[in-house]
N, C-alpha and C positions, 0 to 999 in steps of 0.2 A: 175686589176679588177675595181679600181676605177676610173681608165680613161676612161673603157666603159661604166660604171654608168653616167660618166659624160657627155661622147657626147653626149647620150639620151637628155640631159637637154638640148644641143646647139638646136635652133629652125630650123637652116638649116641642120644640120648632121641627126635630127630626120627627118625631111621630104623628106630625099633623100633616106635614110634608110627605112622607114617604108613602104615604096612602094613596095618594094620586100616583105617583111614580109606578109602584109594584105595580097597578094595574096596569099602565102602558104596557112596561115592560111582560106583565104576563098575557099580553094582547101579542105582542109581538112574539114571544115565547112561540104561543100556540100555533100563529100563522107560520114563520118560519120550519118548527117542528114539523108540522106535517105536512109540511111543501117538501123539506128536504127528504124527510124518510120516505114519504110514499113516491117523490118521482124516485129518488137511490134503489128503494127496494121494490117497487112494481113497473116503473118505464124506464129509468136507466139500460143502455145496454147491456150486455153479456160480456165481459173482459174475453179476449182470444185465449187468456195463459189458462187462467183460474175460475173460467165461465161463470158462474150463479155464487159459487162462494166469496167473489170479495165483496159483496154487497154487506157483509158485515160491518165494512169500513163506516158504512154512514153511521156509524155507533161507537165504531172503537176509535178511529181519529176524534173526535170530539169530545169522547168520554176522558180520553188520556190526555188529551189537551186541556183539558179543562181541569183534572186532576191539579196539572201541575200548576195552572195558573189560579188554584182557589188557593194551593198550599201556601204560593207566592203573597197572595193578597192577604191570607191570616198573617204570614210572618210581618207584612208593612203594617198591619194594624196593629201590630204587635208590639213592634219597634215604634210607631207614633204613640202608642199605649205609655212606655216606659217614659219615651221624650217630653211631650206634650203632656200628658196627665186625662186626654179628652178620653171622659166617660165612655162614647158611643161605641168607642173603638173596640174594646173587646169584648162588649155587644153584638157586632156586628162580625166580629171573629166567630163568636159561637154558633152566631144564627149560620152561617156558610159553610160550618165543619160538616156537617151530614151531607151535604152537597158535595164534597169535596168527597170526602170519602165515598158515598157513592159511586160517584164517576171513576175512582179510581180501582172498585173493585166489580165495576160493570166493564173496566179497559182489558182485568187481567183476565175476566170472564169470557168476554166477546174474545180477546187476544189466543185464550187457549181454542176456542172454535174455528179459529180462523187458524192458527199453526197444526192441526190436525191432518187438513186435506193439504197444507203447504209443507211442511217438516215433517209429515207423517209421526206425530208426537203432540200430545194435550201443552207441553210442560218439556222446557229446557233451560238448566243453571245460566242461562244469557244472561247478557251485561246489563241490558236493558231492561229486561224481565226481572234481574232480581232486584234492580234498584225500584225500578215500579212496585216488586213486594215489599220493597223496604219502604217507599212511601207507606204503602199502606199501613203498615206497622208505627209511621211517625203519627198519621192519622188517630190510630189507635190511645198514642201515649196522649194525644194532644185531648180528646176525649176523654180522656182520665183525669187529666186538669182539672177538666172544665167540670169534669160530672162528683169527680170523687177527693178532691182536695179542697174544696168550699168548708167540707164538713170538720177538717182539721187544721186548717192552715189562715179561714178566714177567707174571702172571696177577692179581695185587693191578693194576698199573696197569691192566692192560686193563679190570678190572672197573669201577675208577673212571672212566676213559673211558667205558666203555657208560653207568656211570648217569647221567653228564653230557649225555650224548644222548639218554637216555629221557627224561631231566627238560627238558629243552628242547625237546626232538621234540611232549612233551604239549601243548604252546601248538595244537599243529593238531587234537586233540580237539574241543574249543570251537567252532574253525570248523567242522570237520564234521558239530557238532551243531548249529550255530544258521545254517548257511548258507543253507539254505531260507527263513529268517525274515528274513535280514538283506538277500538279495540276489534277484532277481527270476530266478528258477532252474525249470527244466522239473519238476526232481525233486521229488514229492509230499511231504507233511510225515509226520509220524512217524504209523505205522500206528496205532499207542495208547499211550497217554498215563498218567499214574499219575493225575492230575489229572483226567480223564475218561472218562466211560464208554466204550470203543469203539464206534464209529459201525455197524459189522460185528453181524453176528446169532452168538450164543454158539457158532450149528454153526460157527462159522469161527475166532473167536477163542481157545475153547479150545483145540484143537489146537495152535495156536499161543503160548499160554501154555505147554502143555507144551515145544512145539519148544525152545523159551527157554531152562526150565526145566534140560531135558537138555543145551542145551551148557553150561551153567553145572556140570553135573555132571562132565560130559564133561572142561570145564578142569582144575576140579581134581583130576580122575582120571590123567590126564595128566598134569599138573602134578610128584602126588607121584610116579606112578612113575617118571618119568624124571630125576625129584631123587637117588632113591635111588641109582638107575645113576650117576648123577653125583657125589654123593655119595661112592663107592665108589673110581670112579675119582682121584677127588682125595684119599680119604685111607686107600686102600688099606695102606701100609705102617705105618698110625696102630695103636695097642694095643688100641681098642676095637674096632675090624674083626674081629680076630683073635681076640676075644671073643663077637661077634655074628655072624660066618661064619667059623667054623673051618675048616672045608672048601675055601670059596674062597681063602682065604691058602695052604692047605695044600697045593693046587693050582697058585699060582700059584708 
């Protein structure tokens, strides 16, 4: 087991490997994706409270969930970055920042459409609102790492800087998740639960298991191809490159 943990970390075993991968996963991406949006948003039924408007859910539970579970995944790559030393790691942190931050400013986006017809308001100082725009803002710093500290600081530091920030940034995870419980907050509690059956009738919830489902794909389809790009770019002038893209060295 621990010598497949470890080829992951080789830079050339990951890139020969992850080829095949992203494509499952963006095979599965696309299937799910538009299983889940189009039964949510064209056959799902009509909710009784909020008729046609919670169909945004199929967007913002998944967007916001995934938010917080890309932040989760940079910060452990983060902390394995410092511990372990393996290259791939915050590689594979960069490639999933846009993803993450996406998601997370498609939750506050969908979220203000969706508190309009329900709070009659775009935008309200909530608990969980503003830590979600606090996410977003960690997203921002962590982006900055990665994009504009290489040029002063060297690319080993800079790395270590970001993971210092994902790994502390994470503390706002936990309030995002439990701020509805802890603080008397407008925002509804979690649509479903692993613990509980969904209160929703299966024409609703399914769908939205897939929506789920497919951004989970969707990450790490993303994820590896923009590793590989990345990848490339950093060890371009390496002997194994020259070996697995002959053409691209030969070219450049």
């Amino acid at each position: 087991m621990w010598q497949w943990f470890h080829k992951w970390g080789s830079a050339k075993w990951f890139y020969q490997a992850s080829a095949a991968w992203s494509r499952v996963f963006g095979y599965f991406a696309l299937l799910f994706l538009t299983l889940g949006l189009v039964w949510g948003f064209v056959f799902a039924p009509a909710d009784y409270q909020m008729n046609h408007n919670y169909r945004i859910m199929y967007l913002h539970v998944p967007s916001a969930m995934l938010a917080q579970i890309t932040y989760l995944l940079i910060a452990i790559l983060g902390l394995v970055n410092l511990v372990w030393k393996i290259k791939i790691t915050p590689i594979l942190a960069r490639a999933v920042l846009p993803f993450g931050a996406s998601c997370v400013l498609l939750a506050l986006l969908s979220g203000a459409f969706w508190g309009r017809p329900t709070w009659g308001t775009y935008w309200i100082w909530d608990a969980r609102l503003t830590s979600t725009l606090f996410l977003f803002f960690l997203y921002m710093g962590l982006w900055a790492c990665y994009s504009l500290l290489p040029a002063s600081m060297g690319r080993n530091s800079a790395y270590k800087a970001a993971a210092i920030v994902a790994i502390v940034g994470s503390v706002n995870i936990p309030i995002i998740k439990f701020s509805v419980e802890w603080w008397n907050t407008l925002h509804q509690p979690a649509s479903i639960r692993l613990t509980q059956r969904p209160a929703m009738p299966a024409s609703m919830y399914l769908p939205l298991f897939a929506s789920i489902i497919g951004f989970y794909c969707l990450m790490v389809y993303l994820m590896l191809k923009r590793a590989r790009l990345l990848l490339l770019e950093d060890e371009l002038h390496k002997a194994w490159v020259k070996e697995v893209e002959p053409k691209l060295v030969g070219g450049s």
